[in-house]
MARVEX-384161 format. One line per 8 residues: number of its first residue (from 1); for each residue x, y, z of N, C-alpha, C. Coordinates in Angstrom, 2 decimals. Example, Ala and Ser with C-alpha at 12.3 -4.5 7.8 and 13.67 -1.06 7.14 Angstrom:
<nodes>
1 = 13.19 -5.69 7.80 12.30 -4.50 7.80 13.20 -3.30 7.80  12.85 -2.25 7.08 13.67 -1.06 7.14 12.90 0.03 7.87
</nodes>
This chain:
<nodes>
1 = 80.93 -172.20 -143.53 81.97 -172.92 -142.80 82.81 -171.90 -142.05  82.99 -172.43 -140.98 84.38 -170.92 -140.08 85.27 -171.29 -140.40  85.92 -170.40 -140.28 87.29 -170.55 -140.61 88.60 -170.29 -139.31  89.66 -170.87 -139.31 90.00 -171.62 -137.75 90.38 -169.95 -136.93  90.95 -169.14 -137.75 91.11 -168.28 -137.03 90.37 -167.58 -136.63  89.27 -166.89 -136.99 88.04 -166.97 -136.53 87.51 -167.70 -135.20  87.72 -169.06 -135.13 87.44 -169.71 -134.17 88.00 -169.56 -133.24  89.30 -169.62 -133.44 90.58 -169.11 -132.28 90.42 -167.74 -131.52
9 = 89.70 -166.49 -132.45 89.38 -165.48 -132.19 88.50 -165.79 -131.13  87.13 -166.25 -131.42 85.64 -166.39 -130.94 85.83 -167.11 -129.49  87.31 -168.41 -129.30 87.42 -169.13 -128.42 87.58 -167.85 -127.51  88.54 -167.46 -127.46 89.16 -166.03 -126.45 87.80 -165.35 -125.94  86.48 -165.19 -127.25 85.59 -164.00 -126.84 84.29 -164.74 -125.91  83.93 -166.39 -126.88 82.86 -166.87 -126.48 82.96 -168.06 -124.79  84.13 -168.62 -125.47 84.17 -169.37 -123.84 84.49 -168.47 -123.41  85.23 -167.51 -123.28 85.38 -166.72 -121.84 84.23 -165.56 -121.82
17 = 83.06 -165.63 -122.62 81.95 -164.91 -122.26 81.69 -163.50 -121.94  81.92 -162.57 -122.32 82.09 -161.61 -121.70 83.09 -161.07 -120.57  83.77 -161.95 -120.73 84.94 -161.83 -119.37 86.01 -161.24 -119.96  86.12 -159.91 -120.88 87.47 -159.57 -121.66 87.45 -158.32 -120.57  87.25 -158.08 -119.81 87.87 -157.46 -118.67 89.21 -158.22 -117.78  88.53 -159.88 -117.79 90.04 -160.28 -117.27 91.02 -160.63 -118.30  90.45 -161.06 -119.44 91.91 -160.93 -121.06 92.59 -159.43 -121.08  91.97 -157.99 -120.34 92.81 -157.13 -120.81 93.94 -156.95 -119.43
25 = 93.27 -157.18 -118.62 93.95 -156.80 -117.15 94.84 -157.72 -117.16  95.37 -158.89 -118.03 96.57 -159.79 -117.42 96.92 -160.33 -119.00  97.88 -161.00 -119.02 98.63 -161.38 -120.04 98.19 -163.08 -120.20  96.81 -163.07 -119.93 96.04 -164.42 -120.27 96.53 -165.23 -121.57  95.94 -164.35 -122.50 96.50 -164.54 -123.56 97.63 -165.39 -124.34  98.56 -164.49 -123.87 100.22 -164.45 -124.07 100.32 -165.85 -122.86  100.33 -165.94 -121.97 100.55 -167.20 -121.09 100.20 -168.44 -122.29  99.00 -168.55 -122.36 97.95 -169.42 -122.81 99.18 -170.00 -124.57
33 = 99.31 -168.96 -124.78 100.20 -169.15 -126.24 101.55 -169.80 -125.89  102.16 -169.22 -125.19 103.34 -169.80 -124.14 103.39 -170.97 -124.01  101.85 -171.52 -123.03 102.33 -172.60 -122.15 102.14 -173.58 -123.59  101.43 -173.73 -124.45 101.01 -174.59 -125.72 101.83 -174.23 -126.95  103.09 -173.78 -126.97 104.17 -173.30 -127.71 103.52 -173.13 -129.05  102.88 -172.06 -128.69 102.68 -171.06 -129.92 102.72 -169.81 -129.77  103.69 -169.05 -130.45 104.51 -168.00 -130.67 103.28 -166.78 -131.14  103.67 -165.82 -130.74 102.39 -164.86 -131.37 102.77 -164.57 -132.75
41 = 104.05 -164.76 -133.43 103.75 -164.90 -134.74 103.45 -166.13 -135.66  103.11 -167.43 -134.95 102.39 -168.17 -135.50 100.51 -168.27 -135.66  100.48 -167.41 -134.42 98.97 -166.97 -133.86 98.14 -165.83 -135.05  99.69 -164.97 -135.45 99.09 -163.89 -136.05 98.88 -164.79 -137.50  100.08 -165.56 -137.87 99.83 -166.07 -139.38 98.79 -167.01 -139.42  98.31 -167.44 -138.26 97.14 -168.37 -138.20 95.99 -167.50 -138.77  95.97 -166.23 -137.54 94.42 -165.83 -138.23 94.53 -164.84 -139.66  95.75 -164.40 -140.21 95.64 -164.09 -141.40 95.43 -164.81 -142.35
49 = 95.89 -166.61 -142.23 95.41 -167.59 -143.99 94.20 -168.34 -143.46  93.39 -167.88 -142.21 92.35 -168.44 -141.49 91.52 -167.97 -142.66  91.40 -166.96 -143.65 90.46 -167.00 -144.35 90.33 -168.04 -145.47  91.47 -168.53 -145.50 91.73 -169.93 -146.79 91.28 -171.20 -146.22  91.42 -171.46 -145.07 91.00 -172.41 -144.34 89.69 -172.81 -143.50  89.14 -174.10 -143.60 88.10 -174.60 -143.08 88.08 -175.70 -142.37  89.07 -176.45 -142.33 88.95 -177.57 -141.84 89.62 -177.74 -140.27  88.50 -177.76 -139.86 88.63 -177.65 -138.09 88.97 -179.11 -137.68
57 = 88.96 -180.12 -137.94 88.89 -181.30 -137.79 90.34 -181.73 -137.36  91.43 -180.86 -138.40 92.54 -181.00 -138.62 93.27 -180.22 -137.51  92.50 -179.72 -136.80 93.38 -177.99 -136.47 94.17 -179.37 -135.22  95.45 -178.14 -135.19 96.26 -178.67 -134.26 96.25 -178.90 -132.58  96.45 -180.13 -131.95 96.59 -180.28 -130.46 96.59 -178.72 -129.75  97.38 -177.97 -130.36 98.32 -176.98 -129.05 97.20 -175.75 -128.68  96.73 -175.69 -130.10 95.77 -174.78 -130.52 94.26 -174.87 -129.85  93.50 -176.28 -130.01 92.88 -176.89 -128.87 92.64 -176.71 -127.10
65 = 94.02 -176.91 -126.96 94.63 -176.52 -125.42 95.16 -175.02 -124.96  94.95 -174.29 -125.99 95.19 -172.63 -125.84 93.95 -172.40 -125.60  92.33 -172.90 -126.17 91.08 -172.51 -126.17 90.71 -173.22 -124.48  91.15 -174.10 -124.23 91.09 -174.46 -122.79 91.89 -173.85 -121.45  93.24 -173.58 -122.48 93.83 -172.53 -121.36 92.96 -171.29 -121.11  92.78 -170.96 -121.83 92.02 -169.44 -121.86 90.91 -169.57 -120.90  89.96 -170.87 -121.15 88.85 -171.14 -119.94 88.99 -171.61 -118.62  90.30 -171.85 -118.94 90.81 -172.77 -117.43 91.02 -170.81 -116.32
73 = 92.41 -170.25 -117.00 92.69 -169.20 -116.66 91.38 -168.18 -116.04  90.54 -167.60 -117.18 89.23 -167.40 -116.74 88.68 -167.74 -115.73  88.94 -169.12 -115.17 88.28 -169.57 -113.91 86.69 -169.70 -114.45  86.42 -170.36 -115.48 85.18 -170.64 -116.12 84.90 -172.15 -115.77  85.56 -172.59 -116.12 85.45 -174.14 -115.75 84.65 -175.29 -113.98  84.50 -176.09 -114.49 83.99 -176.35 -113.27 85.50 -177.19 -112.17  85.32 -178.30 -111.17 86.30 -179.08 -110.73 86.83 -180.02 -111.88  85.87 -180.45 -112.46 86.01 -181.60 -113.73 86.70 -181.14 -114.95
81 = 86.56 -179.87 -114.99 87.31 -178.79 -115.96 86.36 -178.76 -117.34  85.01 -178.71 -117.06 83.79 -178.71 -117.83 83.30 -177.52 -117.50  82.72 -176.89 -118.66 82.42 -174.95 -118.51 81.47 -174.90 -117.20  81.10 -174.18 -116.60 80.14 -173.60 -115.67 79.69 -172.74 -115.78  78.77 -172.91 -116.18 77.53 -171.91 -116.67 77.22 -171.06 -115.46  76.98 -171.41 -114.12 76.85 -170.46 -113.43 77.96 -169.74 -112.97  79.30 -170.05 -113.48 80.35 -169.12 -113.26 80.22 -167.99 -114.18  80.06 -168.38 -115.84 79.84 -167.66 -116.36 78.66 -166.69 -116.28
89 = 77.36 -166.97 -115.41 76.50 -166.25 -115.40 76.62 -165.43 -114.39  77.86 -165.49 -113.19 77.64 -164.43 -112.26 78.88 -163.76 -112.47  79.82 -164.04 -113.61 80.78 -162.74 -114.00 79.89 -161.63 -114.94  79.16 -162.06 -115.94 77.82 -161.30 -116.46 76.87 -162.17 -116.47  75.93 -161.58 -115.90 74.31 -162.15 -116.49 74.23 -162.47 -117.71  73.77 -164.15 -118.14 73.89 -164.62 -119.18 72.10 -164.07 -119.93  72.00 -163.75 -121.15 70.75 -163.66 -121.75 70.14 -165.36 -121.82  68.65 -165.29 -121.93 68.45 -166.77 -121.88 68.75 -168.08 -123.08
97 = 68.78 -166.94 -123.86 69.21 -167.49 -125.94 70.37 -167.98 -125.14  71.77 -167.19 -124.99 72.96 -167.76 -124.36 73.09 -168.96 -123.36  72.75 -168.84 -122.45 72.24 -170.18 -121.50 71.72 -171.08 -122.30  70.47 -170.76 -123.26 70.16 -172.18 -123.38 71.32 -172.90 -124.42  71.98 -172.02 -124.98 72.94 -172.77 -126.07 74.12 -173.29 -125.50  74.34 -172.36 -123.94 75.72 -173.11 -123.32 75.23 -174.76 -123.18  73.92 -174.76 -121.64 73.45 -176.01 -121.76 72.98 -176.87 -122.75  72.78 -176.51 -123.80 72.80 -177.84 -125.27 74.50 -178.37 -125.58
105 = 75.19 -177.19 -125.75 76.30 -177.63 -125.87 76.91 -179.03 -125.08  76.47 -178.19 -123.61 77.27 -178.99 -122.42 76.80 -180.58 -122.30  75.15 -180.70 -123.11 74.86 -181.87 -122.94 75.50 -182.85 -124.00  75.77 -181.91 -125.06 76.22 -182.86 -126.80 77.85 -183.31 -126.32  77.87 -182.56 -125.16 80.39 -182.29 -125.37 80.64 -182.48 -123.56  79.44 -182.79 -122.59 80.32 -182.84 -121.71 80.75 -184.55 -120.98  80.81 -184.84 -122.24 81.76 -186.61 -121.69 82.52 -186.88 -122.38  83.20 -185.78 -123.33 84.31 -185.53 -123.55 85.67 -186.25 -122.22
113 = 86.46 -186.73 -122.85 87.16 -187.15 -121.74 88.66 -186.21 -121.82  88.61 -186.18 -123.00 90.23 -184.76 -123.44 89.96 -183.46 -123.27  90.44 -182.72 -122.50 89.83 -181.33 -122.25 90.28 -180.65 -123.12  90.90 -180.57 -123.74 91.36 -179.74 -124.51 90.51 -179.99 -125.90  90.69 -181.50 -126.36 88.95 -181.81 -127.66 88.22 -180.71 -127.40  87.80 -181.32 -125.66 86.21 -180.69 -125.04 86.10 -179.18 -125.27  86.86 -178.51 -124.83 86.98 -177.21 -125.14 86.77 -176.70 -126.41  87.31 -177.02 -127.21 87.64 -176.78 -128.64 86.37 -177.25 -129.42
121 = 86.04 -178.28 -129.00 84.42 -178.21 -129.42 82.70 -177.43 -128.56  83.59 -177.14 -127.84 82.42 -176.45 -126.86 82.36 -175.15 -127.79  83.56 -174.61 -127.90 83.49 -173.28 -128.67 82.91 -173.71 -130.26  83.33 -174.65 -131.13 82.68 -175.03 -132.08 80.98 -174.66 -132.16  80.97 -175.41 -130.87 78.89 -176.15 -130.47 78.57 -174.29 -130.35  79.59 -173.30 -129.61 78.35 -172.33 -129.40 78.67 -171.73 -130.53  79.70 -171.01 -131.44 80.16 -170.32 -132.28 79.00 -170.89 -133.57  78.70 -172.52 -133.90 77.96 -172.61 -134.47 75.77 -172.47 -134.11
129 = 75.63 -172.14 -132.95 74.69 -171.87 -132.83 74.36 -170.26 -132.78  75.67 -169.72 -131.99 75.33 -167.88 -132.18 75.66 -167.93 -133.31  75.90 -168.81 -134.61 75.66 -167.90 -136.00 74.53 -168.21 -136.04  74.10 -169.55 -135.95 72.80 -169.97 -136.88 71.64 -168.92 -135.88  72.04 -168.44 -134.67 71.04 -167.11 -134.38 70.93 -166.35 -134.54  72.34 -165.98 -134.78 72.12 -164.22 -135.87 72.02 -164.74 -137.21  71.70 -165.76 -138.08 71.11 -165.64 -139.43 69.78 -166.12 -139.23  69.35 -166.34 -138.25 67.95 -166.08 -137.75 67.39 -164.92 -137.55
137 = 68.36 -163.88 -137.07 67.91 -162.97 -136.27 67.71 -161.98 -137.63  68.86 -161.82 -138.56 69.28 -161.62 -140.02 67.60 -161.44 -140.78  67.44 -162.92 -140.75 66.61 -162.99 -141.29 65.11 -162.60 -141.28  64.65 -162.79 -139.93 63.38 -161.70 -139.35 63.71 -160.33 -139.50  64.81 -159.82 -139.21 64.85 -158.52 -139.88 64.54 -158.19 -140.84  65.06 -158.66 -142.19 64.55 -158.89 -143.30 63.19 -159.29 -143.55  62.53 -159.68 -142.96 61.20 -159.92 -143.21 60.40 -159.23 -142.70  60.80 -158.82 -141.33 59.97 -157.69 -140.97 59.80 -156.15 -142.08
145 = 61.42 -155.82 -142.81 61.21 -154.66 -143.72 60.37 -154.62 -144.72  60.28 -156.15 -144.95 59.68 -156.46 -146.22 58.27 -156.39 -145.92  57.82 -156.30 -144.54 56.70 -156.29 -144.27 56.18 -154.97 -144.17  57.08 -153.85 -144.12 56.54 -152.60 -143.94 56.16 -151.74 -144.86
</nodes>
């Protein structure tokens, strides 16, 4: 199970994709916390009892709409304010594992009508598939040693 801060983390790294060139160059971040009145010391105590916690279901509105600010800001989004995969693929070249998990996502979450839900589960949909690929990936490793 993740745990929310974690998620909150992953939102910042995975919707915005490789794009932490524009999280360091501007105060994305800090805006994003701002405009959804959360304080960076509620942010910090979030991801410190994030290890006690699991239940994403519950997590709060503001928190939601910070993971959308962050994609909105990014300039990731499309007109509809639904991710764009080819935005994200021409700030970095996406690998094809990545692509294909954005587009599964986008098909399970994009009639979402709350952007901020939408968001917040988009990062859910990929955060839970790049694990279940690195305990794939985990795991052929492991089998390959065992094979040698």
């Amino acid at each position: 199970m993740f745990k929310l801060g974690l998620l909150i983390i992953l939102a910042a790294i995975v919707v915005c994709a490789q794009s932490i060139p524009f999280l360091e160059e501007s105060n994305t971040v800090a805006e994003c916390l701002a405009s959804n009145n959360i304080t960076q010391a509620e942010f910090q105590e979030l991801i410190e009892r994030s290890s006690e916690e699991d239940d994403l279901e519950n997590t709060e509105r503001r928190y939601k709409c910070f993971v959308h600010c962050l994609a909105k800001k990014g300039n990731l989004l499309d007109s509809n304010g639904y991710l764009d995969v080819e935005k994200i693929d021409q700030i970095e070249p996406l690998t094809e594992d990545l692509r294909e998990v954005l587009y599964d996502c986008k098909k399970m979450h994009d009639d979402e009508q709350y952007l901020c839900e939408y968001a917040f589960k988009m990062v859910t949909c990929l955060t839970d598939n790049l694990e279940q690929s690195d305990e794939v990936t985990e795991a052929e490793k492991n089998t390959n040693k065992l094979n040698e």
